[in-house]
C-alpha positions as CSV (number, residue, x, y, z in Angstrom):
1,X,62.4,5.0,27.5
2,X,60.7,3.5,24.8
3,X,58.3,1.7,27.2
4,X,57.9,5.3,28.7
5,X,56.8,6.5,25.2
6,X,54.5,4.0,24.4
7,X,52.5,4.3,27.6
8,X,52.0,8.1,27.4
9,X,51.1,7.6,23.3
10,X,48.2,5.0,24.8
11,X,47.4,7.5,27.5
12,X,46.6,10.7,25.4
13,X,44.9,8.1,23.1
14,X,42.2,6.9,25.4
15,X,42.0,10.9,26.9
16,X,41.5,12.6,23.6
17,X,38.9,9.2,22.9
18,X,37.3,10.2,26.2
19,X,37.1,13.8,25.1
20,X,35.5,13.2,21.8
21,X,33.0,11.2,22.9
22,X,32.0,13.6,25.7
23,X,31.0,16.4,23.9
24,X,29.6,14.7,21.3
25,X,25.4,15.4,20.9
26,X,23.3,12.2,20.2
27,X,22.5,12.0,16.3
28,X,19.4,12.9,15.2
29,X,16.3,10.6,14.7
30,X,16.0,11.4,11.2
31,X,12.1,10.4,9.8
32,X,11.3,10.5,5.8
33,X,8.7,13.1,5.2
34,X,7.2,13.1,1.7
35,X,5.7,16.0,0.3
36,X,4.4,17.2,-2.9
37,X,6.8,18.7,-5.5
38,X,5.7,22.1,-6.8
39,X,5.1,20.8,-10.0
40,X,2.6,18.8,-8.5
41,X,3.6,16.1,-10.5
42,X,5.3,13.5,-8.0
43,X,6.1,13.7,-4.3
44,X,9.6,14.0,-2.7
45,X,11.1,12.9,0.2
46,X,12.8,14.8,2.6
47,X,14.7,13.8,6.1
48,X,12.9,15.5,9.1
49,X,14.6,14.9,12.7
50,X,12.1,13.4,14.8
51,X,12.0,15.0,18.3
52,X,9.1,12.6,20.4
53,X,9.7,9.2,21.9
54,X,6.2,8.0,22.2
55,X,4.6,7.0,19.0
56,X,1.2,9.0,19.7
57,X,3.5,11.9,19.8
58,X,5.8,11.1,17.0
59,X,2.3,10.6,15.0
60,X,1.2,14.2,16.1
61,X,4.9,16.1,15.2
62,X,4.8,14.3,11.8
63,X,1.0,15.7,11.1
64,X,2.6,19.2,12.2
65,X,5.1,18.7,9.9
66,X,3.4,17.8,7.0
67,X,1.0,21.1,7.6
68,X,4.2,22.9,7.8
69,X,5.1,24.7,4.7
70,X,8.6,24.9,3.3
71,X,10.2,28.2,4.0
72,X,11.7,28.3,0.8
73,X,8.8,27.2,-1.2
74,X,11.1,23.9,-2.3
75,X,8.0,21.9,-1.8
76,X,4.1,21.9,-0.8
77,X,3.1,20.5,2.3
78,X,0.8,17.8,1.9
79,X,-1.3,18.8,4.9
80,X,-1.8,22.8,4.0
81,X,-3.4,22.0,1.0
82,X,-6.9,23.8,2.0
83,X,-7.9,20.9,4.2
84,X,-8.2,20.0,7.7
85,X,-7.6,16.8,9.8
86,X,-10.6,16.1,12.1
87,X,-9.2,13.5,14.1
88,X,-7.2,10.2,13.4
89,X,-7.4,6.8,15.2
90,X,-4.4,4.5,15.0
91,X,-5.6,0.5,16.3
92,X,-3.8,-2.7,15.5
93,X,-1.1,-0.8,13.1
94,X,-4.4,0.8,11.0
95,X,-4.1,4.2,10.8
96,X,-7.6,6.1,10.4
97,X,-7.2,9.5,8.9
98,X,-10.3,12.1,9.2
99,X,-10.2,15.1,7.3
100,X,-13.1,18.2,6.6
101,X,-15.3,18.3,3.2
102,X,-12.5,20.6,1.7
103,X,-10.1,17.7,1.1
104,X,-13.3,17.0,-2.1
105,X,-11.6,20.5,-3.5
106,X,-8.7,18.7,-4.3
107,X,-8.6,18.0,-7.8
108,X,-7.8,14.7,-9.5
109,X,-3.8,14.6,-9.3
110,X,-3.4,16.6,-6.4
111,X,-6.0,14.2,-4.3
112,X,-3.8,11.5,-5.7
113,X,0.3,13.0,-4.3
114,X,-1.9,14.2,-1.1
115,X,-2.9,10.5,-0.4
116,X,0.5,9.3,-2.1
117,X,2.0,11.6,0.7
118,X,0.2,10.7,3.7
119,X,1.0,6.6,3.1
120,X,3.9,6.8,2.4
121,X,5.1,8.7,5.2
122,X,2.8,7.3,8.1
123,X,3.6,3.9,6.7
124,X,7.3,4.7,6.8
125,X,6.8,4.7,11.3
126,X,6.9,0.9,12.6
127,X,3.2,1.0,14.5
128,X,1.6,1.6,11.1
129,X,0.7,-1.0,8.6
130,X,-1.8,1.1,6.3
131,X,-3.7,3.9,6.1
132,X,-7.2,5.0,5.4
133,X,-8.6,8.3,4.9
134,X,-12.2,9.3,5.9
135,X,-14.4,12.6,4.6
136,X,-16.2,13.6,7.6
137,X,-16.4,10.1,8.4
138,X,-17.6,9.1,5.4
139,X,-16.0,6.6,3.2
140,X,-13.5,8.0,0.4
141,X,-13.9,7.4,-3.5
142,X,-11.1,8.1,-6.0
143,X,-12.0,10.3,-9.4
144,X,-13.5,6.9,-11.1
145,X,-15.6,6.2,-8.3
146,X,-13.9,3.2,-6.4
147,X,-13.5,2.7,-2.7
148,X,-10.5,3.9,-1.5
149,X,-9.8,1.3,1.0
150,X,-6.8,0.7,3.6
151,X,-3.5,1.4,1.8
152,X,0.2,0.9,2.3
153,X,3.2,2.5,0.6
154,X,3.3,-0.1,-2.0
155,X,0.3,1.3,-3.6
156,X,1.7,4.0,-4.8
157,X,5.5,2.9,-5.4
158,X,5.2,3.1,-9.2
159,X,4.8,6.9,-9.3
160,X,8.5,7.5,-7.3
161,X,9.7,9.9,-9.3
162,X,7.5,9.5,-12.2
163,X,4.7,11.7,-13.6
164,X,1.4,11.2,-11.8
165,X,-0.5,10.1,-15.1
166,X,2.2,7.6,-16.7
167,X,1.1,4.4,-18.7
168,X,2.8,1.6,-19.1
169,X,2.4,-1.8,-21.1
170,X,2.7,-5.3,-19.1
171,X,1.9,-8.6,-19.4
172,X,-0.3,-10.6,-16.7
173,X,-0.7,-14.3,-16.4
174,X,-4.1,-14.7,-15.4
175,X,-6.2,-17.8,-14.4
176,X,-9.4,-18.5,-15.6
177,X,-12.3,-21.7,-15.3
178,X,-12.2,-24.7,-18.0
179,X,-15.5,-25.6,-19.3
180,X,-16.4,-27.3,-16.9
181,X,-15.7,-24.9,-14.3
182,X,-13.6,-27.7,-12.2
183,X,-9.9,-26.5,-13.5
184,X,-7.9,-24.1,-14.0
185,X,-6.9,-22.3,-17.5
186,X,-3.4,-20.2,-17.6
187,X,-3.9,-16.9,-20.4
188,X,-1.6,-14.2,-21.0
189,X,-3.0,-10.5,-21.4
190,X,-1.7,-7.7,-22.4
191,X,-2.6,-4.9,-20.7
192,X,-1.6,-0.9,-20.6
193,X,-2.6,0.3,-17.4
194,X,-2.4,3.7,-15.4
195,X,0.1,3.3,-12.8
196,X,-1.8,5.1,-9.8
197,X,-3.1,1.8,-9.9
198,X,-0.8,-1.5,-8.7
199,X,-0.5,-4.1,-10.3
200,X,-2.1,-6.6,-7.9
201,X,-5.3,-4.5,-7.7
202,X,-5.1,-4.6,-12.1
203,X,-5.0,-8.4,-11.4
204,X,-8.1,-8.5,-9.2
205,X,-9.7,-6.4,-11.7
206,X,-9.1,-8.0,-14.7
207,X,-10.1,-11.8,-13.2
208,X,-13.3,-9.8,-12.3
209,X,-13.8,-8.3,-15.9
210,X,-13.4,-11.9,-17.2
211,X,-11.9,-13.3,-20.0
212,X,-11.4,-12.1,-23.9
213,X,-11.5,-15.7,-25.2
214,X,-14.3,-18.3,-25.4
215,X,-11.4,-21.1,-24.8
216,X,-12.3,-19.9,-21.2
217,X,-14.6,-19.0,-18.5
218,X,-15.0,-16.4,-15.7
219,X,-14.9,-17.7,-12.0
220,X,-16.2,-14.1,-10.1
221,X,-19.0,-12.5,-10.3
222,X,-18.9,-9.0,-12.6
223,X,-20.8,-7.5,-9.9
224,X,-18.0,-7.7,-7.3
225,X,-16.2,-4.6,-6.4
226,X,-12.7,-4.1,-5.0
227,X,-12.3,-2.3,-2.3
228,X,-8.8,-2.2,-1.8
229,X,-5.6,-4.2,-2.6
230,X,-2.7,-4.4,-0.3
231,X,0.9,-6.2,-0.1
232,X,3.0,-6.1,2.8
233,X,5.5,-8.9,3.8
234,X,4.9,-11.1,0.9
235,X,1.3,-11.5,1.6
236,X,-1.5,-9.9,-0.7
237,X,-4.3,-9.0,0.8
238,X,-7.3,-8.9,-1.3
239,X,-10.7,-6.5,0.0
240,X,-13.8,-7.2,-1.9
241,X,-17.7,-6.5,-1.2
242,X,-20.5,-8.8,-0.6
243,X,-20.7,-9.4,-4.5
244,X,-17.8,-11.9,-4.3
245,X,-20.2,-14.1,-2.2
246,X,-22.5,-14.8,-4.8
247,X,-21.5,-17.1,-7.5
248,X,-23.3,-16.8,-10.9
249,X,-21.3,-19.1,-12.6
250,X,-21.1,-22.7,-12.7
251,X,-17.5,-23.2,-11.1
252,X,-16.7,-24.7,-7.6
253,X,-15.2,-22.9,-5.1
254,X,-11.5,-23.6,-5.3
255,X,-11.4,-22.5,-8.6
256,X,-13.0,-19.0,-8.0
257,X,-10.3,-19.0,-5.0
258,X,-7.2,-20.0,-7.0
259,X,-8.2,-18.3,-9.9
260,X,-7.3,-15.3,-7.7
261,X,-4.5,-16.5,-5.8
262,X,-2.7,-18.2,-8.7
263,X,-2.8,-15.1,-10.9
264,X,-1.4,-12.7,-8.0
265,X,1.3,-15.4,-6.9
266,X,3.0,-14.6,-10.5
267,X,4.3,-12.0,-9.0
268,X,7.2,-11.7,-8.0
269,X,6.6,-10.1,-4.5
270,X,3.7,-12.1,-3.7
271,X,3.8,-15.6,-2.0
272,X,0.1,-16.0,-0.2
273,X,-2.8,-14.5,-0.7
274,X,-5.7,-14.1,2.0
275,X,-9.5,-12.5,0.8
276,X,-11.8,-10.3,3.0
277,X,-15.2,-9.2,2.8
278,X,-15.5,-5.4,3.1
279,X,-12.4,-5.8,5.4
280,X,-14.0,-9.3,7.6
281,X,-12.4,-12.2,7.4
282,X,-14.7,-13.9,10.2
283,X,-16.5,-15.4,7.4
284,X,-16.1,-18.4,4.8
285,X,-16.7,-19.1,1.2
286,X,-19.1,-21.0,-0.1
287,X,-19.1,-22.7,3.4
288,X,-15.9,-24.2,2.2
289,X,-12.9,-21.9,2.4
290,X,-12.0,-19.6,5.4
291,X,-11.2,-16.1,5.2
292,X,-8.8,-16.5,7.8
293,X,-6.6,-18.5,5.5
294,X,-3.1,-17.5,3.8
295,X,-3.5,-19.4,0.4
296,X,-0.9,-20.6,-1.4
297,X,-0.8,-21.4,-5.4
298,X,-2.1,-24.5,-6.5
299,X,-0.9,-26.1,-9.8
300,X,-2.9,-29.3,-9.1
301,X,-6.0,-27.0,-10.6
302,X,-4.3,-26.1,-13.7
303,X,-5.5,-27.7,-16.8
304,X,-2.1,-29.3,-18.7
């Protein structure tokens, strides 16, 4: 009898089991979405269930959805701002965003979460490394006047939650030329810095502005600009104009490239470092050091 029990006990099991499972709908292929809080101060990030399969579709849908605004006026959308996208173009995991002259209505913060927005969120889908944005096809510039190169969502993951125009005090270990421009010299500088801007990009900036002290000596040219500064996977990826090439100072050339690897590899999420030329890295440094290269610190430079 018991035996009898058992089996029937096993059998509604696997039925009610098999039951369950049949009328069960597939989950849904949640996506995060960020969009820009009302307060305009920070953006949010909301689940959105992703319908396409193909990634040029999925693309398209989130676009759509970021031009969507909320039905309960929770949030703005990023993309119905008073602006248009043109066209995009997504190659090699670079995404290239192109959007109408109104996008230059946007003031100062709100350009700022719109951009924050967009990265975030693209970068967020696994064919997309970083993202540009384009004005008519012509190259962006932030408030201040710098490029605004490729970025990824680490650009902006100081401002999660935070209010758009927050300072904040750090200290950087920077590395700058001995005398005689063959070594390396460790400082420490404090710094307060917006942080719209990362830290790795501060770092580029700062080895560019040169040093406080007369113990030590600049190793880049003042005249170089940054175009953009990039982490992903441990690696830092350092975009700079055609200034970088010409060397002013007396310094060889590992120094000038240590000087910037060394000083970024004190961070903490950066273990290589590789340098472009507006975004090429067909080219070589002082016909010594290729841009192809990952580089790694070097100690041996630094001056005990």
């Amino acid at each position: 009898m018991r035996k009898w029990l058992l089996l029937l006990c096993v059998f509604l099991l696997v039925f009610n089991l098999a039951g369950c499972g049949a009328g069960e709908e597939p989950e849904e292929n949640l996506f995060p979405i960020y969009y820009v809080s009302k307060s305009e101060t920070k953006v949010e990030m909301h689940q959105y269930p992703l319908q396409e399969k193909e990634t040029k579709a999925q693309i398209e849908e989130i676009l759509r959805a970021m031009a969507t605004p909320s039905p309960k006026n929770e949030y703005k959308a990023p993309l119905a701002m008073g602006f248009q996208i043109l066209d995009y173009q997504l190659e090699n995991g670079k995404l290239l965003i192109n959007v109408d002259e109104k996008y230059k209505e946007l003031n100062t913060i709100q350009e700022v979460l719109v951009r924050a927005a967009l990265v975030r969120t693209l970068t967020a889908h696994p064919a997309v490394n970083f993202v540009a944005i384009r004005v008519n096809n012509e190259q962006l510039f932030d408030s201040l006047g710098n490029l605004v190169g490729w970025m990824n969502a680490y650009h902006f993951i100081e401002n999660d939650g935070k209010e758009i125009n927050t300072y904040e005090e750090v200290k950087l270990k920077l590395y700058f030329a001995n005398e005689t421009g063959d070594k390396l010299v460790q400082v420490t500088r404090t710094k307060e810095y917006n942080t719209n801007i990362s830290l790795e990009k501060l770092i580029v900036e700062e080895l560019i502005k040169g040093p406080n002290s007369e113990a030590v000596y600049p190793t880049i040219n003042p005249a170089t600009k940054v175009a953009n500064v990039t982490v992903k996977d441990g690696v830092c990826y350092v975009n700079l104009d055609e200034n970088f090439l010409s060397q002013i100072y007396t310094v060889t050339p590992e120094v000038t490239i240590f000087s910037i690897t060394n000083s970024l590899v004190e961070l903490t999420n950066v273990n290589k470092v590789q340098i472009s030329i507006n975004g090429d890295t067909s080219g070589t440094y002082r016909e010594k050091y290729s841009f192809t290269t990952y580089f790694e610190r070097n100690l041996d430079l630094v001056e005990n």
